[in-house]
C-alpha positions as a Markdown table, in Angstrom:
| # | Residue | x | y | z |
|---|---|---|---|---|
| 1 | Unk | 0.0 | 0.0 | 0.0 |
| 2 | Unk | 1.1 | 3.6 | -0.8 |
| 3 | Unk | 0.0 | 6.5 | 0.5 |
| 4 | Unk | -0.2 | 10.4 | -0.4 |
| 5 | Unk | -0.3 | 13.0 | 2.1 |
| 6 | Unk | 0.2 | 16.4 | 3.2 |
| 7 | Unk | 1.7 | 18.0 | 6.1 |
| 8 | Unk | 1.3 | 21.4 | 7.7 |
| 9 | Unk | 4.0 | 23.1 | 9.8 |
| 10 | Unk | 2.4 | 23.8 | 13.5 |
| 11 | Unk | 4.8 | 27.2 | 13.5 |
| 12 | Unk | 4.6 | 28.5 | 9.8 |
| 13 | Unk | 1.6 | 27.1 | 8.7 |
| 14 | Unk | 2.7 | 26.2 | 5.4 |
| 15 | Unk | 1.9 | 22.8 | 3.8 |
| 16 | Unk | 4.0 | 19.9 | 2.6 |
| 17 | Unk | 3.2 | 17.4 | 0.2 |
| 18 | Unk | 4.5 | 13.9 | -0.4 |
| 19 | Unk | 4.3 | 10.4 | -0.9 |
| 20 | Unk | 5.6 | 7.3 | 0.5 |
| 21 | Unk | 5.0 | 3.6 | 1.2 |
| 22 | Unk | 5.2 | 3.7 | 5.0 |
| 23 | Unk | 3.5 | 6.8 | 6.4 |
| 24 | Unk | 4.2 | 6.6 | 10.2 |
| 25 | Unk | 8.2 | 6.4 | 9.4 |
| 26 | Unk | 8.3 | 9.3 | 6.9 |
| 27 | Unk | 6.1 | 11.5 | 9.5 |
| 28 | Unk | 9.0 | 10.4 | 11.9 |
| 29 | Unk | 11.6 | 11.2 | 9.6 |
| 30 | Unk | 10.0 | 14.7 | 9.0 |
| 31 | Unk | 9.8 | 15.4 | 12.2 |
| 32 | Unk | 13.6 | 14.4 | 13.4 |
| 33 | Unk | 15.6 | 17.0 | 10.9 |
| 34 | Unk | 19.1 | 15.2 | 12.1 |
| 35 | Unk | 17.6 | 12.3 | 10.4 |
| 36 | Unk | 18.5 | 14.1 | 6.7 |
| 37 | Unk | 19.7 | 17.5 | 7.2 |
| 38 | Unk | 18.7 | 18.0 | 3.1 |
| 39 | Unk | 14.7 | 17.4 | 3.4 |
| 40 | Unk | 12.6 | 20.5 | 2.7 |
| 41 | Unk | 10.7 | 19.6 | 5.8 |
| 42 | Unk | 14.0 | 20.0 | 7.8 |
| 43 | Unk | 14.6 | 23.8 | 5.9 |
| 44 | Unk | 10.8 | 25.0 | 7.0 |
| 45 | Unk | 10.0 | 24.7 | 10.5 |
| 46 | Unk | 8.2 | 21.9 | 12.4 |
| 47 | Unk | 6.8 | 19.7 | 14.3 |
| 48 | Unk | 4.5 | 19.0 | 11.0 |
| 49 | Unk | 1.3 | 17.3 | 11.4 |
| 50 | Unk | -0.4 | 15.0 | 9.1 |
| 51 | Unk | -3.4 | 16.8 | 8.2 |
| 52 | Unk | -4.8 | 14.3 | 5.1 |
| 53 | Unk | -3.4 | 11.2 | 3.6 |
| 54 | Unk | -4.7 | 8.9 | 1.0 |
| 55 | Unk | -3.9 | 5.2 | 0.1 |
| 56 | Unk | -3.8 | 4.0 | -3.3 |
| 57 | Unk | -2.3 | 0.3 | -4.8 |
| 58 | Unk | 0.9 | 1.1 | -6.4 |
| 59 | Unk | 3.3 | 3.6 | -6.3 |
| 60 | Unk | 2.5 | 4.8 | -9.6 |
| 61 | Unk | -1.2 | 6.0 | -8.4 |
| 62 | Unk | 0.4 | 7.5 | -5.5 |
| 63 | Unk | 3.3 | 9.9 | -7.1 |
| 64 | Unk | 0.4 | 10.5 | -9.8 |
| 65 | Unk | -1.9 | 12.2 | -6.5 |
| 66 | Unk | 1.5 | 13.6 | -5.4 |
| 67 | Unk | 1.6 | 15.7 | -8.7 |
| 68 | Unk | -1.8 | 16.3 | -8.9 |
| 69 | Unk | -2.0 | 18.1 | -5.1 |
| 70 | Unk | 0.9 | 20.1 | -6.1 |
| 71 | Unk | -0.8 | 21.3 | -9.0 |
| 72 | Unk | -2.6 | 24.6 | -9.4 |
| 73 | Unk | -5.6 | 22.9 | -9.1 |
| 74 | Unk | -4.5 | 20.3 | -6.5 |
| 75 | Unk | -3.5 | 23.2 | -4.1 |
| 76 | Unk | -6.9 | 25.0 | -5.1 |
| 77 | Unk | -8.8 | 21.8 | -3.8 |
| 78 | Unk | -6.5 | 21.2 | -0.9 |
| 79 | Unk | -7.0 | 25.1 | 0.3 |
| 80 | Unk | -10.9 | 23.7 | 0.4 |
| 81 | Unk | -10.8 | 20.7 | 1.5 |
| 82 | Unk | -8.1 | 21.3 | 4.8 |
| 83 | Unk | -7.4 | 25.0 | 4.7 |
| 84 | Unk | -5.0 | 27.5 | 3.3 |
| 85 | Unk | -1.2 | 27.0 | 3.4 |
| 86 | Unk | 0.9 | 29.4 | 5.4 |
| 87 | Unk | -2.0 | 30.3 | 7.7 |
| 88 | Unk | -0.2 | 29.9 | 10.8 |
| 89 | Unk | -2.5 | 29.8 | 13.9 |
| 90 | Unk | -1.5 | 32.7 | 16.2 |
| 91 | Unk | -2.4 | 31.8 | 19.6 |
């Protein structure tokens, strides 16, 4: 099983999108920055929370959702469906 998902940074606000085949590791991994220094989650500030994921059959159908959410109309739909990116709560 592989999943897409998207993250949003509990400090900035802004979103993350990804896809992988085991989701509680790579939501580990994206939350420990020592574990690769290079990862765009480590750059942009955490913790990141998981805020929706999807599970599709092969990787294929997975990096093809990735693309998609990244797209112009991907991100439109995302803004929708879980909120704007980069709207940070301020508490």
């Amino acid at each position: 099983m592989y999943f897409a998902y998207v993250l949003t940074s509990e400090v900035t606000g802004k979103r993350y999108i990804g896809q992988t085949e085991n989701l509680a590791r790579h939501l580990r991994e994206h939350n420990t920055p020592e574990y690769n220094p290079c990862k765009h989650t480590s750059r942009n500030r955490g913790p990141w929370r998981l805020v929706c994921f999807e599970t599709f059959a092969t990787h294929a159908e997975a990096m093809r959702r990735e693309r998609w959410l990244k797209s112009g109309v991907g991100r439109r739909w995302l803004d929708e469906v879980v909120g704007r990116a980069s709207s940070a709560s301020t508490d």
